[in-house]
Every structure is written in structure tokens, then in C-alpha cells.
C-alpha positions in Angstrom: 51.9 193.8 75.8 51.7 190.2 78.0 55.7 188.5 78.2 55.4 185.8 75.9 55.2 182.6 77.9 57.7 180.0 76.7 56.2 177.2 78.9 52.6 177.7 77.9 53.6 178.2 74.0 55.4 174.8 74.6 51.9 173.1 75.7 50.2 174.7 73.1 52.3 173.4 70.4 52.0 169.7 72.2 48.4 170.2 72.0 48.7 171.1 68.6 50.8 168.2 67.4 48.4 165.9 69.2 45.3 167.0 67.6 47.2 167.1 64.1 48.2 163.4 64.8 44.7 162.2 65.9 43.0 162.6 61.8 45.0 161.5 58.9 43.4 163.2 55.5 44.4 160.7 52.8 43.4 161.1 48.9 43.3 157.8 47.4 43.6 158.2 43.6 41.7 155.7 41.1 43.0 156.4 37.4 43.1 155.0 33.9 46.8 154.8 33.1 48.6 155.4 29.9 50.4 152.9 28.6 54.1 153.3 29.2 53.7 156.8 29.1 55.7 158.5 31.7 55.0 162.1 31.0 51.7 161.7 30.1 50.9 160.0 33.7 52.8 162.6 36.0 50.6 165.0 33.9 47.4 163.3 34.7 48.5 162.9 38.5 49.3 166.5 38.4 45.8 167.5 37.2 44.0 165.2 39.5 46.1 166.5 42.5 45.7 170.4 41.6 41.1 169.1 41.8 42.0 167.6 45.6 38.8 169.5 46.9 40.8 170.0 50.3 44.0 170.0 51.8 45.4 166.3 52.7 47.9 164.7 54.5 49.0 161.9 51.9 48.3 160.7 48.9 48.7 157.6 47.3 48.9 156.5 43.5 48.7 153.0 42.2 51.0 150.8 41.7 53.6 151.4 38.5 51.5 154.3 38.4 53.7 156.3 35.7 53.7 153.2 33.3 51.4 150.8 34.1 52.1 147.5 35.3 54.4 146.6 32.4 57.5 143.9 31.8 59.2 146.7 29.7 62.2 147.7 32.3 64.7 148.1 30.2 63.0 151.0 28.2 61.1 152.9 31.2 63.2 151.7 34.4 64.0 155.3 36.2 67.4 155.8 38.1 67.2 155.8 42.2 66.2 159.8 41.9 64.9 159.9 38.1 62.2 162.1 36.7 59.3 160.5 38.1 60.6 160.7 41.9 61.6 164.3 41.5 58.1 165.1 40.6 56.8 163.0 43.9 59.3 165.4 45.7 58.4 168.6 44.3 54.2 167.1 44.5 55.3 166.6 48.0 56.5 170.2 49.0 53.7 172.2 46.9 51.1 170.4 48.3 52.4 169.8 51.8 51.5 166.2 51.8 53.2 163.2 51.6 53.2 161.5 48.2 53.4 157.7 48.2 53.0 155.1 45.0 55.3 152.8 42.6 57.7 153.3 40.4 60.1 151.3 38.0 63.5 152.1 39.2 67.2 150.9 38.0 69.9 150.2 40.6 72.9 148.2 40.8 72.2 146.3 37.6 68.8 145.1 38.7 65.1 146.7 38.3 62.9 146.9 41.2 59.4 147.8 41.4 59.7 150.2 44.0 57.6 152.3 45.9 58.5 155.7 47.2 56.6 157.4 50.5 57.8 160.7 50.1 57.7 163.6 52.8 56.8 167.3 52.5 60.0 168.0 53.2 61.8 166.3 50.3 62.9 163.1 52.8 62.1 160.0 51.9 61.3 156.3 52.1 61.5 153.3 49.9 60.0 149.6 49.6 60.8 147.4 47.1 57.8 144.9 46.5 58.3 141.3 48.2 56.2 139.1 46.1 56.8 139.7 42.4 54.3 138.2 40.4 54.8 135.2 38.9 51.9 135.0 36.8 52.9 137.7 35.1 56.5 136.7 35.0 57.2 139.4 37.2 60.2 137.7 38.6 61.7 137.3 36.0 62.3 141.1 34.9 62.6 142.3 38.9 64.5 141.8 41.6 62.2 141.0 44.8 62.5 143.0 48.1 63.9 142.1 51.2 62.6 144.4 54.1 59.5 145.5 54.9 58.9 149.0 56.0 57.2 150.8 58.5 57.0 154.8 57.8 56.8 157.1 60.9 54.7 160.0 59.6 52.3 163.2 62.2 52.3 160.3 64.6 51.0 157.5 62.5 53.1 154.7 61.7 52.2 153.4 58.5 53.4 150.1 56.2 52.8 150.5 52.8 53.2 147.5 50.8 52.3 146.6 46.5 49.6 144.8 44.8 50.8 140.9 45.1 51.5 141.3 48.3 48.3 141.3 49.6 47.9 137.9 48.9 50.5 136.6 52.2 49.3 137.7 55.6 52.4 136.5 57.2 54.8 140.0 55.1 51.5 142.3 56.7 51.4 141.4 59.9 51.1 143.6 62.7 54.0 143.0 64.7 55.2 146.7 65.1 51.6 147.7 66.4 51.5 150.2 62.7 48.2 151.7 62.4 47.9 151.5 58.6 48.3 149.4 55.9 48.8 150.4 52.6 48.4 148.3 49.1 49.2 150.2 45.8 48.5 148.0 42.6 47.3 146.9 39.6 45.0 144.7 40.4 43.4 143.2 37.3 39.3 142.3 37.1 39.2 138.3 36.4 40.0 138.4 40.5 39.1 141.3 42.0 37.0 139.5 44.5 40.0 138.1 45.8 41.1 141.5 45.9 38.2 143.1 48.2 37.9 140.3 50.6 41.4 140.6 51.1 41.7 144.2 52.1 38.9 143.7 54.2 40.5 140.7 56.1 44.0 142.2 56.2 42.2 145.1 58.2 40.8 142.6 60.5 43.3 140.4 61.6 46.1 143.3 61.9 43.9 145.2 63.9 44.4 148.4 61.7 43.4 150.6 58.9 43.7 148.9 55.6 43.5 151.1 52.2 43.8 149.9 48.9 44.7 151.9 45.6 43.8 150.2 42.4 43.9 151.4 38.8 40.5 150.9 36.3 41.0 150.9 32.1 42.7 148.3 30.1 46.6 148.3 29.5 48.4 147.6 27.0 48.1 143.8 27.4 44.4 144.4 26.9 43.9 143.2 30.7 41.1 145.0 32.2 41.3 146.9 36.1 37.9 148.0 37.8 39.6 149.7 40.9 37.3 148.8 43.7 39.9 151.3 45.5 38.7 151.2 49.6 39.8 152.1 52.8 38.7 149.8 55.8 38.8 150.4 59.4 40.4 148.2 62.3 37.3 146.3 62.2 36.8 145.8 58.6 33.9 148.1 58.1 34.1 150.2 54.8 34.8 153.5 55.3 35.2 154.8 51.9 32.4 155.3 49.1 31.8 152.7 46.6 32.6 153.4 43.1 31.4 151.9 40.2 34.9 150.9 38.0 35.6 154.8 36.4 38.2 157.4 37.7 37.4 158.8 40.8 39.5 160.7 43.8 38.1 159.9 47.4 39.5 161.8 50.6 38.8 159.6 54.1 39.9 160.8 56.9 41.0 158.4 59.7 40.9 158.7 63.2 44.1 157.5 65.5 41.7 158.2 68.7 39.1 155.7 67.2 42.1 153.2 66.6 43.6 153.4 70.2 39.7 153.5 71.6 39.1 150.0 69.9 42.3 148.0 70.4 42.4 148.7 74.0 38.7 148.0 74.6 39.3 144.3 72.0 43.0 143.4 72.8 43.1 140.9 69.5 46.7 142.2 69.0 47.4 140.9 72.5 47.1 137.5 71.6 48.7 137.4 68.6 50.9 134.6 67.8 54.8 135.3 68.2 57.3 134.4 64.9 59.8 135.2 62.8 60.0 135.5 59.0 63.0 134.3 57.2 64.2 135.8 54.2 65.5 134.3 51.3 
């Protein structure tokens, strides 16, 4: 039998790491909610996650995606580790992906729309949405959010961000060099155009991948969603499928090599403009 070589087995497992970190499987998942129906979501999920036709590296849900994109936080609002992050975790571990989508969550006497990225490992991360929206009279039911967040995950650094906050370039831009961009919502039909020319240009001027999760259906305030759920590369070409408004699961892989190949050949985030945001 050969000694086992420590220094070799070291290079190996860099090699391995690298070539893990270059794709990134994600599932996006497009779904009709139920209406303020948490166990009957998380049970829908479930089945949708046990049909993934392959293994991934994340997933991501809509927005609010146990309830739907609802006012009603007094009767469904979740503590910081309720029932609906506990099954994110335990998603996370059995499927050895992370697990990434909205919530509504109680804490401190205020109700946040919050998304969770959760690890395979049970870690996790949270972002509470910046823009609530006011059409809606989102703001006036939950607190808004006051950091951004960038999520260090196999060698990708990723910022995840919900719905409404697509519509302000200034929270999304690039200024940690992430390379994706994440939107989870509930992103009704009467603007949906709004909705894919904005993914596509937030892919653009951020230099970065740029995938959105929407829901289809109607809710309980009879508004209607059509998904148009996408994934965009650094350059804004589509890189998902198109989907007419039903239920679908997509799997796109993305490639880190393609990303690093393109922004050093372009250089766009080199001249970026330099500025702060303030915070209320």
C-alpha cells in the first residue's frame, strides 16, 4: 500500500473546492400559493423539492412564500425560529442545499418581512426587506430593513434581496463585487413588464447574475401573479427557459469562470461611480 500523501491530498481537495465553486446549481421555484395557509405551503414546497430532477446547490422560494403576500401579521407572523424556518433548516440538511425565500416573522414587537438564506449546515442568514410597499400599505404593518446583505456561500458571494426592492438600483448595487443577485416576490401581473426589464437591467449595470422568483395564481385579494420567474447573466442575456404563467421548477446552472472571464475582459465595474447610502 502507497503512504498516504498529506501534501498532495491537500491539492486535491483545493482542486476540488475550486471546481465545486466554479457552477452554482440553483432550482428557482414558480408556485401558486395558498392563501395564508402555512402548512399547506411548506407541504407543497416539500413536494416540489422531493421532484428536483437533480441534486442543487440552492433553492429559492418566493417571496412570503408560506402565506402569500398578505397584511394579516398579527395572525400568521412566525417567531425569529418558528415553524416555517425550522422546516427551511431541516429542507436545508436533507437536501444538502441551501434554502433561501420570505417569511413573516415577529420580533421585538414589530413584524418584518424577512428573508432567510439558510445553509446545509443549519447556519443561517437573514434580510429584512428595505422598501416595504406602499401601495399595498406594506409600511404600515412592517418594519423596513436597515442592512443589506451579502451571503458568502461554495465561493459565490450572493445578495439576495425581495420583490419592491427591485425597483431602486441604488440598495443593488455592486459595490462588494457579489456575483449574484437575488429577488424573491410577489410580483403581481398589471406590471410585470416593469418586472422583466428590471431584472434584466439590474443584471446589466451590476455586472452580475440576476435571478428572479415570482409566484403565478390569484391570492386572496383576487390580485393575479404570472411568474415570469428568470435568471440573467452578467450581460443580460436570459439564461433560463421561458414559461408561460403556470407552476414550473427550472434548474440553471451558473458559471463563476464565465463571470470572472467577462468582467475582466469589460471592466464596467471599474468605472463605477463611488457613494454612500444613508439610512434612515
Amino acid at each position: 500500500m502507497q503512504p498516504f500523501n498529506m501534501h498532495l491530498a491537500g491539492e486535491i481537495g483545493f482542486f476540488i473546492t475550486l471546481h465545486m465553486a466554479q457552477k452554482l446549481r440553483t432550482a428557482l421555484l414558480q408556485v401558486d400559493l395558498f392563501w395564508e395557509d402555512i402548512q399547506r405551503n411548506i407541504e407543497l414546497f416539500e413536494k416540489k423539492i422531493k421532484e428536483l430532477p437533480q441534486e442543487v446547490d440552492l433553492i429559492i422560494l418566493p417571496e412570503m412564500f408560506s402565506t402569500g403576500f398578505s397584511m394579516n401579521a398579527k395572525n400568521l407572523a412566525e417567531p425569529v425560529k418558528g415553524q416555517t424556518f425550522e422546516w427551511m433548516r431541516k429542507t436545508a440538511a436533507e437536501r444538502n442545499a441551501a434554502v433561501t425565500g420570505s417569511i413573516i416573522v415577529a420580533e421585538n414587537g414589530s413584524f418584518y418581512n424577512r428573508l432567510y438564506f439558510v445553509y446545509p449546515d443549519g447556519t443561517f442568514k437573514k434580510y429584512d426587506k428595505r422598501h416595504t410597499f406602499t401601495l399595498a400599505r406594506e409600511n404600515e404593518t412592517y418594519a423596513s430593513g436597515k442592512q443589506r446583505l451579502i451571503v458568502e456561500y461554495k465561493g459565490w458571494r450572493i445578495c439576495p434581496l425581495v420583490c419592491y426592492d427591485l425597483r431602486f438600483p441604488v440598495w443593488a448595487r455592486n459595490t462588494e463585487d457579489y456575483d449574484l443577485l437575488i429577488y424573491v416576490a410577489n410580483w403581481p401581473a398589471a406590471r410585470v413588464a416593469a418586472w422583466d426589464t428590471l431584472l434584466k437591467a439590474r443584471a446589466i449595470e451590476n455586472m452580475s447574475y440576476c435571478i428572479g422568483v415570482n409566484r403565478v395564481g390569484k391570492d386572496g385579494n383576487n390580485l393575479e401573479y404570472v411568474g415570469h420567474s428568470a435568471a440573467y447573466d452578467c450581460l443580460g442575456k436570459m439564461i433560463s427557459e421561458a414559461h408561460d404563467p403556470v407552476e414550473f421548477t427550472e434548474v440553471v446552472e451558473l458559471d463563476k469562470q464565465y463571470l470572472k472571464d467577462t468582467r475582466s475582459q469589460l471592466k464596467f465595474l471599474q468605472d463605477r461611480d463611488k457613494f454612500t447610502v444613508q439610512i434612515d
